[in-house]
C-alpha positions in Angstrom: 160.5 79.0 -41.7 162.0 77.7 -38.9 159.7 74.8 -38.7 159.8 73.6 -42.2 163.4 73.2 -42.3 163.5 70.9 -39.7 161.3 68.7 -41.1 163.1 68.7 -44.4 166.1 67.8 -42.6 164.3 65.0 -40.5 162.3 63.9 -43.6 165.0 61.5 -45.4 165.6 59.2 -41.5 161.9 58.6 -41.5 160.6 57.6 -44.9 157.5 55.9 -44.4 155.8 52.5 -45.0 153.0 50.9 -43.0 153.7 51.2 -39.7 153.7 47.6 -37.7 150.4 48.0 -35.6 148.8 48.9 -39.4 150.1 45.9 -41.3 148.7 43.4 -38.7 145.4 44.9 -38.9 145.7 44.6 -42.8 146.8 41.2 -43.0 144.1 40.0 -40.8 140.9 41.7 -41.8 138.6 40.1 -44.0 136.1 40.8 -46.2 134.9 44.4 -46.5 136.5 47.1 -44.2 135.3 50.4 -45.5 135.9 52.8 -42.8 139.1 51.2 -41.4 140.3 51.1 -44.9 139.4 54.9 -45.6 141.1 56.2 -42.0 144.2 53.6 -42.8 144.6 55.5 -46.7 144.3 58.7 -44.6 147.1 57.9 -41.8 149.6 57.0 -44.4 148.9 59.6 -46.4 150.1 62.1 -43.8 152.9 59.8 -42.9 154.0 59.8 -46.9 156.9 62.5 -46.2 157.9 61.4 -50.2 154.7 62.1 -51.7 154.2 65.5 -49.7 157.7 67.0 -50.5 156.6 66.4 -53.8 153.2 68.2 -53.6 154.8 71.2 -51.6 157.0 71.9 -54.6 154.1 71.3 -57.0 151.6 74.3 -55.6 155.0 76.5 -54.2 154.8 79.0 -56.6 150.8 78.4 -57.5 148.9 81.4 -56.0 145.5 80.6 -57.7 143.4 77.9 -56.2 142.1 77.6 -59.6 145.9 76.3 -60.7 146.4 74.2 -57.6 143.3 72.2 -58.0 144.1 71.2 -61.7 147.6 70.2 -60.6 146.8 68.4 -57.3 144.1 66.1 -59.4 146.8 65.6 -62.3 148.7 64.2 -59.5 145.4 62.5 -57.8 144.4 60.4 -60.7 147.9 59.0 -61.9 148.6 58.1 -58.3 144.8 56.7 -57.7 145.3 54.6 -61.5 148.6 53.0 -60.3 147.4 52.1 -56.6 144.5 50.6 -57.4 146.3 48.8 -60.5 149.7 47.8 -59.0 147.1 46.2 -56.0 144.8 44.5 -57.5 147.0 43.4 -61.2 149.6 41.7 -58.8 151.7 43.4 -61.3 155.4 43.8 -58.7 158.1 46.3 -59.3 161.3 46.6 -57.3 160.6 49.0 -54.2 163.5 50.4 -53.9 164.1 51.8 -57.3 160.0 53.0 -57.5 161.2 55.2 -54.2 164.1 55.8 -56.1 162.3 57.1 -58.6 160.3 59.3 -56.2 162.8 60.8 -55.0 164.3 61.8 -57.9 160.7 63.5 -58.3 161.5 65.8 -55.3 164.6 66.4 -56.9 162.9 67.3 -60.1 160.0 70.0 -58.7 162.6 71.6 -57.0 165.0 72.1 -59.9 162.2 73.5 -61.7 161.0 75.9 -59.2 164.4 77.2 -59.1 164.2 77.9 -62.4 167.0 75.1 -63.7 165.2 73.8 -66.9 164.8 78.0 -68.0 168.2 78.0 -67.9 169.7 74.4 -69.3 166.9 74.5 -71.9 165.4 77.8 -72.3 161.8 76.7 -71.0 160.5 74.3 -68.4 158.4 70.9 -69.8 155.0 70.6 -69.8 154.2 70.8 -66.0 151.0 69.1 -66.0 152.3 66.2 -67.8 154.9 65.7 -65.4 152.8 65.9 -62.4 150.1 62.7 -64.0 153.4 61.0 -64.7 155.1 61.6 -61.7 151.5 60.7 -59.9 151.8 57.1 -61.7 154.9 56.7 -60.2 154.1 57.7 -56.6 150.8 55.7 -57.2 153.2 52.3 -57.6 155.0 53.2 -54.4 152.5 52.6 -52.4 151.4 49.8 -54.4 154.4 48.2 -53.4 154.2 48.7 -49.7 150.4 46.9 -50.0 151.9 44.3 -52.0 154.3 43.3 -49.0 151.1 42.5 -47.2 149.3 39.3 -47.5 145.8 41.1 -48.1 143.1 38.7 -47.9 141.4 38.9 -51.7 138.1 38.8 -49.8 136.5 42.4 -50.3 139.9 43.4 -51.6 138.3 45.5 -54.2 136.3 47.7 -51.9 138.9 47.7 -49.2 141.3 48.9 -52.2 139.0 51.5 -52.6 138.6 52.5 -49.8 141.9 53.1 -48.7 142.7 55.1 -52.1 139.9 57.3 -50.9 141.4 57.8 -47.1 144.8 58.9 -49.3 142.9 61.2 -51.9 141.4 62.8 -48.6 144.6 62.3 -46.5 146.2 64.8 -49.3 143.3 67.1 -49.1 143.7 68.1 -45.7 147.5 68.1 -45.8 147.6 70.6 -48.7 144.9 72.8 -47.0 147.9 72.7 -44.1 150.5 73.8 -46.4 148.7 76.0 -48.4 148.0 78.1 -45.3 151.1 78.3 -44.4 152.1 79.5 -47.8 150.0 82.0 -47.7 151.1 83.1 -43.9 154.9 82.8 -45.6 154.2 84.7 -48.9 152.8 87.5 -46.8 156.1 88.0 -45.4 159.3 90.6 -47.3 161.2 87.5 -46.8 159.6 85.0 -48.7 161.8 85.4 -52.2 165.1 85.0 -51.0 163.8 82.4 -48.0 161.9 80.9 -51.1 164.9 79.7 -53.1 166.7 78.3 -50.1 164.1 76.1 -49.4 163.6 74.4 -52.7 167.8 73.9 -52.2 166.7 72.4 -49.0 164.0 70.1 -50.8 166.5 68.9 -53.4 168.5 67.9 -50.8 166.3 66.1 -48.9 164.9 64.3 -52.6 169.3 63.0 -53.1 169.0 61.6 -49.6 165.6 60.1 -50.3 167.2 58.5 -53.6 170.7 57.8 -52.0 168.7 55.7 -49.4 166.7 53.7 -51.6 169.8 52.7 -53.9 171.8 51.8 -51.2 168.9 49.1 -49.8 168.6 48.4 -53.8 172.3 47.6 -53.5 172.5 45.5 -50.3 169.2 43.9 -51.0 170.5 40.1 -51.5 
């Protein structure tokens, strides 16, 4: 337990984008790059703190594999339609407020799982809907970090592909990471009462995630 709450709490200073080394290589390859785009989609996937805080409260209270695979590809295909999409449309949205919105994704899950909607509203929205909407959203994030790249538009299509592939497979092992541990933690007599603290700690770290995106919204000239 120890472990994940210090990287919750380091989470919010090292929101990711496409590290510097990465971006050369993209803005300078041309044509089609299969395998470098596939291993690229994979790296950022497991450097997408956002997009993982969200998926750990989406399967946190799943115990059926059955459950965690319909959620996980609600989440896979709105993020896979909006990559692709926001990449190859040309079709820009404001950074800072799509992260924003991520964020406040975080936020969301972990209000749920701490039963918050039960108790404002009497029952908790359609979860499935909100996971394929919520997967749009963190589809268009990463659109946006592509977009800052000049991509060459030669074998953009495949490349695009590609690298939503490396992400879709990226995910796939880091959810086979955290679903073990899950397991490992539910095991334990502690896991109820450590269970709500974490999801605190996860809303947490979704407000700093949101507070640091509207403060570069803000002092973006």
């Amino acid at each position: 337990m120890a472990l994940i709450v210090l990287v919750l709490s380091a989470i919010p200073a090292i929101a990711h984008g496409v590290a510097g080394g990465d971006a050369a290589f993209l803005e300078t390859a041309h044509g089609v790059q299969f395998w470098p785009y596939l291993y690229l989609g994979a790296k950022h996937m497991f450097t997408g703190y956002d997009h993982l805080l969200f998926l750990l409260g989406v399967i946190f209270f799943l115990y059926r594999l059955r459950d965690v695979a319909i959620y996980v590809t609600m989440f896979s295909i709105g993020h896979s339609i909006t990559l692709l999409f926001g990449v190859l449309s040309g079709l820009r949205l404001d950074a800072h407020i799509i992260d924003a919105i991520i964020g406040f994704s975080v936020i969301y899950k972990a209000f749920d799982n701490l039963g918050g909607f039960r108790k404002l509203l009497g029952y908790s929205p359609n979860q499935k809907l909100v996971v394929l909407v919520f997967g749009l959203i963190h589809g268009f994030g990463l659109a946006t970090k592509l977009q800052d790249l000049s991509l060459s538009a030669d074998g953009l299509v495949p490349n695009m592909i590609a690298f939503n592939i490396g992400v879709e497979l990226g995910q796939l092992v880091a959810l086979a990471f955290i679903l073990t541990v899950l397991q490992l933690w539910r095991s334990t007599p502690g896991f109820t009462r450590q269970a709500a603290a974490i999801n605190v700690l996860i809303m947490a770290a979704g407000f700093a995630l949101v507070q640091m995106q509207l403060v570069g919204f803000w002092s973006t000239p």
